[in-house]
N, C-alpha and C positions, 0 to 999 in steps of 0.2 A: 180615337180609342184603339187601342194596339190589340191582333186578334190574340185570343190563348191559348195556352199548349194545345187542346183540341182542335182548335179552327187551323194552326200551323200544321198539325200532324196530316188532317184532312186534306189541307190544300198539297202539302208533300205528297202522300199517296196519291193523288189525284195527276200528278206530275209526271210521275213515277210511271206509272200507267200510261197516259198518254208516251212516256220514253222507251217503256219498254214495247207497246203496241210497232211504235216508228219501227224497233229495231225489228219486231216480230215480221210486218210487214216484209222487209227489205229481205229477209232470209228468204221470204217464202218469195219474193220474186228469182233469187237465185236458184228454188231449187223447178223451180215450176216446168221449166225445159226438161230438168230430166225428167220427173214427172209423169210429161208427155209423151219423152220416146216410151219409157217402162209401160205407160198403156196402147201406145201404137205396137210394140214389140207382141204385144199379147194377140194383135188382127189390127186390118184397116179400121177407122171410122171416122165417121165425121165429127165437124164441130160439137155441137151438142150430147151428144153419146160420150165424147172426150169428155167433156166438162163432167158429165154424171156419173163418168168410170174414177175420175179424179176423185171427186169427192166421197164417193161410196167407198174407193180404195183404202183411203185415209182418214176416214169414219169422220167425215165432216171436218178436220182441221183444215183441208186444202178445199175451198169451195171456190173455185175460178169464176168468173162473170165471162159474157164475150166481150167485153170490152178489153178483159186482161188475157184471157186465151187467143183471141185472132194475133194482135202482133206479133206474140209467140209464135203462132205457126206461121206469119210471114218471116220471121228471121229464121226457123229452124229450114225451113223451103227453102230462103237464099242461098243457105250454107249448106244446102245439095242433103240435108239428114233425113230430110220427112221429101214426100213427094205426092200428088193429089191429083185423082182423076175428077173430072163431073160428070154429074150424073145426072137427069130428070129425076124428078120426083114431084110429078104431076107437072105444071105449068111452070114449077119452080125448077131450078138449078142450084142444086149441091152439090157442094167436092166432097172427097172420101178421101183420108190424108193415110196415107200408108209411112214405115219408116222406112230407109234406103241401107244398104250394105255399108255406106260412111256412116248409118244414122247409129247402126249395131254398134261398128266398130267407136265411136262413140260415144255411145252408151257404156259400152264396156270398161274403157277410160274412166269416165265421171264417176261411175261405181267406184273404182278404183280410190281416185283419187279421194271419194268424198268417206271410204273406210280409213282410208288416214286420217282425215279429216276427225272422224269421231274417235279416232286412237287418242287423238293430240290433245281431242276436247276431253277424255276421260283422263288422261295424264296431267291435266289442269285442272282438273277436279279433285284427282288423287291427291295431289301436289298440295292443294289446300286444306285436306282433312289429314294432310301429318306421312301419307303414305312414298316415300322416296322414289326417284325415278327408276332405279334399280327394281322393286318390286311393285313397277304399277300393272296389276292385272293385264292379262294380252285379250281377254272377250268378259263379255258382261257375266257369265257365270263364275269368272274367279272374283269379280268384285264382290260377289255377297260368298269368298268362302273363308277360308282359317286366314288366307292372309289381309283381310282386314284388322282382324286381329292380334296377330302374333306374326308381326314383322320387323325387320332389324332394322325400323327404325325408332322402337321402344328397346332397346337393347344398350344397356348405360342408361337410358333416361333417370334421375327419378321417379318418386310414386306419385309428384305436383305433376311433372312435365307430361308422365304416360295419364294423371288422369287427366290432364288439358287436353293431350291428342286425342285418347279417344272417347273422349266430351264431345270435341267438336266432330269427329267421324258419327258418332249416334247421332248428334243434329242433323247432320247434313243425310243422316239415311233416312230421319225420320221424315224426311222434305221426302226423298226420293220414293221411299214407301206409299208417302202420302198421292203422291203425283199418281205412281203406278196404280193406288187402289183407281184413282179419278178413271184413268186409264179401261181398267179392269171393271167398272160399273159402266162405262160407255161400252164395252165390248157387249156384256151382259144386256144389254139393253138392245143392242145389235142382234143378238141371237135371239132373245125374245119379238123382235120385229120380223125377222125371218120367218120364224117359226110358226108367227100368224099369218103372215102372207101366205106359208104355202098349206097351211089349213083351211 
């Protein structure tokens, strides 16, 4: 018996998911290093504190294990970035991973790079909902101003072709709206946990 549209659709989605998780994963191991300096950059600490400055930082998107934090900071030690004293702490011995003046000057870099990074990624966005490279926004507050609206690349169009483009420019805001409220209710939800803790 051949499954039906629903059971196809289900098992696609279900696919889907698992591909995009794969890729979700794979980003989040490239960004995890900087990550790390950005909270070493703030004071030394250890392991653990690492891991909790992570996640709190990135309101639970980035939740590190020790399994995936230690080899991190054993390659970022190799490569002379972080540096780590020990210390007792009772019977025990713990390091304290501080960043090194390579780790800074490194940091600074990866920032760098990774703001192109999201230029490139927002011009491939743009690029897809109709807006030319010529006028793709230079920071997030020109994407939502006049020129998603009224840019020369509706100029000559017809009234089919400008209402195709900016059809699909309102689809694709109404994703990014929708992401940001997601966003925006975790914040909210942040601030209400705060605010009972320190009551």
């Amino acid at each position: 018996m051949s499954p039906t549209n629903n059971e196809e659709t289900s098992k696609n989605s279900l696919e889907i998911d698992v591909i995009a998780d794969a890729i979700e994963q794979s980003m989040k191991k490239g960004h995890i290093s900087t990550l790390m300096l950005l909270a070493l950059e703030k004071g030394p600490s250890h392991g653990y504190s690492l891991m909790q400055t992570i996640k709190e930082d990135t309101y639970g998107v980035w939740n590190p294990t020790a399994s995936s934090l230690y080899p991190h900071l054993s390659s970022l030690t190799d490569k002379g970035l972080i540096e780590f004293n020990a210390e007792m702490d009772g019977k025990r011995e713990r390091k304290v991973y501080e960043i090194t003046n390579k780790g800074r000057e490194t940091l600074k870099m990866l920032i760098e790079r990774q703001q192109n990074m999201r230029k490139s990624l927002l011009s491939m966005i743009m690029s897809t909902i109709g807006i030319t490279d010529t006028n793709i926004p230079n920071d997030f507050e020109s994407l939502f101003g006049p020129e998603l609206i009224e840019d020369t690349s509706l100029i000559g169009k017809t009234d089919d072709e400008k209402l195709k483009i900016l059809s699909k420019r309102k689809g694709v805001l109404s994703k990014i709206i929708e992401k940001l409220q997601n966003v925006v209710n975790e914040i909210n939800q942040r601030i209400d946990t705060l605010k009972i803790s320190k009551s």
